[in-house]
C-alpha positions as a Markdown table, in Angstrom:
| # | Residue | x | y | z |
|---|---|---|---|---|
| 1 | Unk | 0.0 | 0.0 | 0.0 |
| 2 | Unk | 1.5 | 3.5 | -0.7 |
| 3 | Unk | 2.0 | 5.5 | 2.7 |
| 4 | Unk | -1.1 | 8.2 | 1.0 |
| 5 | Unk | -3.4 | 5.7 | 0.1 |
| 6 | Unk | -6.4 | 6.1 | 2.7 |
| 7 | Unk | -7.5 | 3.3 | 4.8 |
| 8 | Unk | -11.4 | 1.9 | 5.1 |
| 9 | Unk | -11.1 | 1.2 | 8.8 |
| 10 | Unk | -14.4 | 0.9 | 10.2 |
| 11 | Unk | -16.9 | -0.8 | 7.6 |
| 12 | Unk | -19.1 | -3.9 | 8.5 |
| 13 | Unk | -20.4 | -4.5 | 12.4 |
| 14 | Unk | -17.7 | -2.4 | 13.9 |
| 15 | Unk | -19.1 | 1.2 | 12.0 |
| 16 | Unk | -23.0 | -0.4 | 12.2 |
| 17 | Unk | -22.8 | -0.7 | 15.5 |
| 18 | Unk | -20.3 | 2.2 | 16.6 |
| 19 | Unk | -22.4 | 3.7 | 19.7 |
| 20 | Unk | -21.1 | 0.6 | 21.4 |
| 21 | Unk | -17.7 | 2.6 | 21.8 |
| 22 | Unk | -19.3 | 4.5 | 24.6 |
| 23 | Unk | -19.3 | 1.2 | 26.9 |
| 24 | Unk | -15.3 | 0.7 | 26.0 |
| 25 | Unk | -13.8 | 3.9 | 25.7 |
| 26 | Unk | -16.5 | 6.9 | 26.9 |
| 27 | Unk | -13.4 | 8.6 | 27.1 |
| 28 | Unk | -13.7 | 9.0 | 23.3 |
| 29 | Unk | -17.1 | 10.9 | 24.3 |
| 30 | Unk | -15.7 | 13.1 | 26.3 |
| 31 | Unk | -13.3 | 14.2 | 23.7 |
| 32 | Unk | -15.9 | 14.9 | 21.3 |
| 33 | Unk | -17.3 | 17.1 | 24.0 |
| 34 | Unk | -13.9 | 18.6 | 24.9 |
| 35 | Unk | -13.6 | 20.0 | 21.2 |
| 36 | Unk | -17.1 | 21.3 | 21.0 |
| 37 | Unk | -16.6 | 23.2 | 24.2 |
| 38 | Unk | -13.1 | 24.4 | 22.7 |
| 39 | Unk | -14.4 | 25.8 | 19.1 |
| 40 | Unk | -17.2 | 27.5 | 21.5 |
| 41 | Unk | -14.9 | 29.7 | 23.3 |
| 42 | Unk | -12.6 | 29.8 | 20.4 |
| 43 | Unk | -12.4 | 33.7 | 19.3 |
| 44 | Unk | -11.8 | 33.8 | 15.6 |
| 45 | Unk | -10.1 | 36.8 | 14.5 |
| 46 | Unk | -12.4 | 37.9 | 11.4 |
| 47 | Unk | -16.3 | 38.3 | 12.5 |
| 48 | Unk | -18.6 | 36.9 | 10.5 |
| 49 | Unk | -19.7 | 33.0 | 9.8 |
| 50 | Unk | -17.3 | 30.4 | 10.8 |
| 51 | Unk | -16.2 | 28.2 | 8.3 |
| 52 | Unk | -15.2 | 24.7 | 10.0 |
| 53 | Unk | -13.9 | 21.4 | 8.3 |
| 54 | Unk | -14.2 | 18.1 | 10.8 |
| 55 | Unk | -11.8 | 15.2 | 10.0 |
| 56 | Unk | -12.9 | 11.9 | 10.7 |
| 57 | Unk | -16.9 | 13.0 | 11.4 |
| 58 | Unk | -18.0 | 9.2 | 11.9 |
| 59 | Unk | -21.8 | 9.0 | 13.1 |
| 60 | Unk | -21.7 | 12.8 | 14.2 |
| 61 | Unk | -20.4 | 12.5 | 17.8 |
| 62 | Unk | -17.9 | 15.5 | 17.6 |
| 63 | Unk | -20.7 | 17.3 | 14.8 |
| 64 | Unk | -23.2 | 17.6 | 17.6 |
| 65 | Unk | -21.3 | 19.3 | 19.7 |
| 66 | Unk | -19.5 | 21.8 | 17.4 |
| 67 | Unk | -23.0 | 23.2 | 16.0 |
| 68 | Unk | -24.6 | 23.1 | 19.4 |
| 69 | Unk | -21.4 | 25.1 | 20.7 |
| 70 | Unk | -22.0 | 28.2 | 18.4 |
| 71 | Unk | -24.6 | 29.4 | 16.0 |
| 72 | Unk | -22.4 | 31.3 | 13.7 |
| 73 | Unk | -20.3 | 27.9 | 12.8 |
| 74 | Unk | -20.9 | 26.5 | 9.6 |
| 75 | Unk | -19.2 | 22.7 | 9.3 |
| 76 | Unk | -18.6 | 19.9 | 6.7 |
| 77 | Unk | -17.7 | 17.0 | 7.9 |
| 78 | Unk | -15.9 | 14.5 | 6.3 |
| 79 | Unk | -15.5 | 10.8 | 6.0 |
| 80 | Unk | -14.6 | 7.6 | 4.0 |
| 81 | Unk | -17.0 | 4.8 | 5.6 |
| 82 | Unk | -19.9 | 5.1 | 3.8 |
| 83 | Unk | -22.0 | 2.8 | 6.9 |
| 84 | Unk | -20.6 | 6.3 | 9.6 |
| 85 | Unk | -21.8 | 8.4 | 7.2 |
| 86 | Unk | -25.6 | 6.6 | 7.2 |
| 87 | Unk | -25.7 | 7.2 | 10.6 |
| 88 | Unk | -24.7 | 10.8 | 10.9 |
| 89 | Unk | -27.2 | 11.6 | 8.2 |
| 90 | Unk | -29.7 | 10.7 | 10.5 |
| 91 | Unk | -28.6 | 11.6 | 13.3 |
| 92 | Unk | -27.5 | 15.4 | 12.4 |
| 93 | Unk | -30.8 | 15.5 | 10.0 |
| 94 | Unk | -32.1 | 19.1 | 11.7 |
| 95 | Unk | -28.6 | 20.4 | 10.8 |
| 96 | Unk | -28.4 | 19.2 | 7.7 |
| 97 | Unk | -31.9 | 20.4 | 6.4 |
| 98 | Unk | -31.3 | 24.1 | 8.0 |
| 99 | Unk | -28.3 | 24.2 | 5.2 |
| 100 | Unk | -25.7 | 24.8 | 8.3 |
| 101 | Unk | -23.9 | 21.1 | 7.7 |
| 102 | Unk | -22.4 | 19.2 | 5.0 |
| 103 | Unk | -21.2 | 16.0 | 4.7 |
| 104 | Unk | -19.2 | 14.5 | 2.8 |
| 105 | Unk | -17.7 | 10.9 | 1.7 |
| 106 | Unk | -14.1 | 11.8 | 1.0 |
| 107 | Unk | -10.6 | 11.0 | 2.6 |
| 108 | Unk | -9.0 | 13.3 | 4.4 |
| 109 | Unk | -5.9 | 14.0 | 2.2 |
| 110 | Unk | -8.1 | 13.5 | -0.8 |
| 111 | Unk | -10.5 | 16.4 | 0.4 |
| 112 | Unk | -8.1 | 18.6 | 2.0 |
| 113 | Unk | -5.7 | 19.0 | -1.4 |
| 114 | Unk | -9.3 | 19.9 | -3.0 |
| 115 | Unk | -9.5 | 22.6 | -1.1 |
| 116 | Unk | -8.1 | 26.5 | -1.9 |
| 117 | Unk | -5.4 | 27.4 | 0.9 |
| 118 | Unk | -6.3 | 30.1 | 3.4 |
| 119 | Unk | -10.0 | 29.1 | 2.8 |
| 120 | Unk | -11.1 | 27.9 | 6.2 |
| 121 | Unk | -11.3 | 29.4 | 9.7 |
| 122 | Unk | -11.0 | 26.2 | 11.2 |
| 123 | Unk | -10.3 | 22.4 | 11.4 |
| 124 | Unk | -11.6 | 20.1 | 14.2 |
| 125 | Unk | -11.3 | 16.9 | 15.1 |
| 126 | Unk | -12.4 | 14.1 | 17.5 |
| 127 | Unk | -11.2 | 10.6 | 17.7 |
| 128 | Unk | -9.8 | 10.2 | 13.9 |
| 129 | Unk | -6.2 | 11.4 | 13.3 |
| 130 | Unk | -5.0 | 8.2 | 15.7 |
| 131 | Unk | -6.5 | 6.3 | 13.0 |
| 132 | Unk | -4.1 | 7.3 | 10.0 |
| 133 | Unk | -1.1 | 5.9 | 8.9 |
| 134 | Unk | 1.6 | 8.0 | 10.4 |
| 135 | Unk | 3.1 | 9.3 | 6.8 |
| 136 | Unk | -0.8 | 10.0 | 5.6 |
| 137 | Unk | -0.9 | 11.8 | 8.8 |
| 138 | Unk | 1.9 | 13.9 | 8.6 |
| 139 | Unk | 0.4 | 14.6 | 4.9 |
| 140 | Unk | -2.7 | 15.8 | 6.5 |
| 141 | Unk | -1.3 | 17.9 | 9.2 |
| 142 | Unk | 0.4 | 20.2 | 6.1 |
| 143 | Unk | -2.8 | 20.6 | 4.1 |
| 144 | Unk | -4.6 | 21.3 | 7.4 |
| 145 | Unk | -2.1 | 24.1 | 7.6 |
| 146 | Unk | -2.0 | 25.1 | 3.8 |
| 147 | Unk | -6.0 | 25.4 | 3.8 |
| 148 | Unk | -6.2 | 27.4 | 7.0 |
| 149 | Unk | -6.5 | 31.4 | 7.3 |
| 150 | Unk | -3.9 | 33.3 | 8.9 |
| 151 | Unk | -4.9 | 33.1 | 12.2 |
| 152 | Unk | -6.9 | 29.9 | 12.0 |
| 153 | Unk | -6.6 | 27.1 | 14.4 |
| 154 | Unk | -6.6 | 22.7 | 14.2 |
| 155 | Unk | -7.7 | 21.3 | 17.4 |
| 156 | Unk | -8.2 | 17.6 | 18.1 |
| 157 | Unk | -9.0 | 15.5 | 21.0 |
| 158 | Unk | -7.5 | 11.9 | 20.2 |
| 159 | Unk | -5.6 | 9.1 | 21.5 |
| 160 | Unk | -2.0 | 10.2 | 22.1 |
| 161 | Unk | -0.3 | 7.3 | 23.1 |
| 162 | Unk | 2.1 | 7.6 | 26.3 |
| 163 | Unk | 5.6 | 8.6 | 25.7 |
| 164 | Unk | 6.5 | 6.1 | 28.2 |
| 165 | Unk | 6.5 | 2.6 | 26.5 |
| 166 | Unk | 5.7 | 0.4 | 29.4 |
| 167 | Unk | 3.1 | 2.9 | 31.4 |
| 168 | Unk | 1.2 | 2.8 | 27.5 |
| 169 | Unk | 1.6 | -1.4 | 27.6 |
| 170 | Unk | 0.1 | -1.2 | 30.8 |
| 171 | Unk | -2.5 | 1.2 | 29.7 |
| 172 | Unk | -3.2 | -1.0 | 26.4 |
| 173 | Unk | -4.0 | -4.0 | 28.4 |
| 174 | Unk | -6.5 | -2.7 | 30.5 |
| 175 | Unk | -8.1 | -1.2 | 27.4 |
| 176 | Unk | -7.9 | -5.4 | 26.1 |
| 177 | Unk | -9.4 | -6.3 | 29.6 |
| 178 | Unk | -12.3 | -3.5 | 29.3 |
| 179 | Unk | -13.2 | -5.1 | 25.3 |
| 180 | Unk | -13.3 | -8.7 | 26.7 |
| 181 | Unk | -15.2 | -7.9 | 29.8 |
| 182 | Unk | -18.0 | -5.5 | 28.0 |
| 183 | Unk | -18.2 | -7.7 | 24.8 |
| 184 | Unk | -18.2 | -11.2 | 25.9 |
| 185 | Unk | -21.4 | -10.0 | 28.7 |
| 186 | Unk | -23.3 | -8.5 | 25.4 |
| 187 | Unk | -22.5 | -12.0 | 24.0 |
| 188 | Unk | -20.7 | -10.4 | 21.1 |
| 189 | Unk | -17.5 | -12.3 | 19.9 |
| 190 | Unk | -17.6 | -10.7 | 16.6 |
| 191 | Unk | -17.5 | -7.0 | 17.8 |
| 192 | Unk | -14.8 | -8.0 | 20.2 |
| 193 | Unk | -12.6 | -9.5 | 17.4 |
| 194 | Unk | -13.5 | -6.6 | 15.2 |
| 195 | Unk | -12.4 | -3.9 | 18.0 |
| 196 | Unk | -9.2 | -5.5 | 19.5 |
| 197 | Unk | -8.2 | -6.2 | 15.4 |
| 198 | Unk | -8.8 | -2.5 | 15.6 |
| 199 | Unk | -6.5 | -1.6 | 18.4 |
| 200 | Unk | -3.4 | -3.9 | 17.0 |
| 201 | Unk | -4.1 | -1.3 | 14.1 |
| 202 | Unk | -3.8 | 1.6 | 16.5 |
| 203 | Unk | -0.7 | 0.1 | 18.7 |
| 204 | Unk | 1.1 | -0.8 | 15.1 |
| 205 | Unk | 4.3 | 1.1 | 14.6 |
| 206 | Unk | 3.2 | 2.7 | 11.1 |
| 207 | Unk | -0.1 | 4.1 | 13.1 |
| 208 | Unk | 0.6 | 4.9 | 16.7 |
| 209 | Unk | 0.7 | 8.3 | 18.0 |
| 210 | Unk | 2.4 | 9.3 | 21.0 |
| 211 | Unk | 2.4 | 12.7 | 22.1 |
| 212 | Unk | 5.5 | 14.5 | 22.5 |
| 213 | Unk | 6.7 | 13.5 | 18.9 |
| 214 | Unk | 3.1 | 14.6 | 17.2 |
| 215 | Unk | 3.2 | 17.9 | 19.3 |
| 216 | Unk | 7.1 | 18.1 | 17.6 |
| 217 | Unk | 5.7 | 17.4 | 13.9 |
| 218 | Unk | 2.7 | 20.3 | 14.1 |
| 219 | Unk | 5.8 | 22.5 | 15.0 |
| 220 | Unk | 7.7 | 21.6 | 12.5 |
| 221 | Unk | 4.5 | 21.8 | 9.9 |
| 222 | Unk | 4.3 | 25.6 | 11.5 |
| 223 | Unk | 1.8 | 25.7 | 13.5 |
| 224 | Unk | 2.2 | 28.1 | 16.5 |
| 225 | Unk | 1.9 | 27.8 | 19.1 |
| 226 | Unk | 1.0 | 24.2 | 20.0 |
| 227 | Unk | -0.8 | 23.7 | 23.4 |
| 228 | Unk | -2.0 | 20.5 | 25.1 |
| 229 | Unk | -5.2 | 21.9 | 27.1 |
| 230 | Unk | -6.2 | 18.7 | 28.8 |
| 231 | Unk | -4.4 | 15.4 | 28.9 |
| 232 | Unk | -5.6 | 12.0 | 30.9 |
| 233 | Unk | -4.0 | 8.7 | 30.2 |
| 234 | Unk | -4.0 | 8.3 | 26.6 |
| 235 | Unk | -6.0 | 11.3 | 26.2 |
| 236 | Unk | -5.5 | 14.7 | 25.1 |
| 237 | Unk | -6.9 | 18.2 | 24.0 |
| 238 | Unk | -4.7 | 19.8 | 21.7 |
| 239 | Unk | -4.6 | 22.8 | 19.3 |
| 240 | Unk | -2.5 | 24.9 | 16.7 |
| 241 | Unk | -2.5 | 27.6 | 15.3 |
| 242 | Unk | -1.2 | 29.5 | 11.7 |
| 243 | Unk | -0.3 | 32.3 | 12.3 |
């Protein structure tokens, strides 16, 4: 596979029946509210509407709470599973018929290139970057900067994996412990192949992100400056700006 070639990772039971993250990781929750409550205080620094691109919008988790959070924010969210997408159409419906969301099936790379630079006020996202190949990631990270305003901001609230190898091991395994506990009650052997296949995906060494070398590579991209605002366990808040 080339290092920018997209991957499909949540199609079949695992994106069908995604709400059951909430009983594995409500952490993930939590982030989605973290961002929403971020972008609301967020000051932009030309008035007007608020032009916002979500990365990774899923079934609408993160969505919810950015257009709940301000009623001059405009948003298209973007995805690549088609089965997410289904559910955020009905689940953001009132948003989508008032004309103040899009969505769209796209990649993030793929979309992002697409897209004029200095075009958007902002880029959120909740739960998603963790997901990318590292190299697709660090592609995304430049056209996040490219298409941003002067004076724009990226914040996401995402797995960052512990810079400390053996705290994260230990970490991981509760996570394992947590999948086998919830999944194997609900009687559901599939999901709980489906999710710790999943996780190996997250914990390989061509997708894990830990924290102090992503913080590192949005420097180096040019954002500035880079703050963590809230960081628990694997866990964390963080934002950029262009200046």
């Amino acid at each position: 596979m080339s290092a920018v070639v997209a991957e499909t990772l949540f199609e079949g039971p695992i994106a069908e029946e995604y709400e059951l993250l909430r009983l594995i990781c409500p952490a993930a929750a939590d982030m989605s509210r973290r961002v929403g409550e971020w972008v609301s205080a967020w000051t932009p620094p030309n008035p007007g509407t608020l032009d916002v691109l979500e990365i990774g919008c899923g079934t609408g988790i993160t969505s919810l709470h950015l257009l709940n959070g301000r009623a001059d924010l405009r948003l298209t969210g973007i995805d690549n599973a088609p089965a997410m997408l289904a559910q955020a159409r009905r689940n953001l419906a009132p948003a989508l018929a008032e004309g103040r969301l899009r969505l769209i099936e796209a990649d993030a790379l793929s979309h992002l290139r697409g897209l004029p630079s200095a075009s958007v006020d902002l880029v959120a996202s909740g739960y998603a970057l963790h997901n990318f190949l590292d190299s697709y990631r660090d592609r995304v990270l430049a056209e996040i900067h490219r298409v941003l305003k002067p004076g724009g901001a990226f914040v996401n609230g995402d797995r960052y994996a512990l810079d400390d190898t053996r705290e994260h091991l230990r970490s991981t395994q509760d996570e394992v412990r947590v999948y086998f506990r919830t999944f194997l009650e609900l009687n559901r052997p599939d999901l709980l192949e489906q999710w710790v296949v999943h996780l190996f995906s997250d914990e390989s060494p061509d997708h894990i992100m830990r924290l102090a070398p992503a913080l590192e590579r949005m420097e180096e991209t040019g954002f500035r400056p880079v703050t963590v605002h809230f960081r628990d366990g694997v866990n964390a808040l963080v934002s950029g700006a262009k200046p």
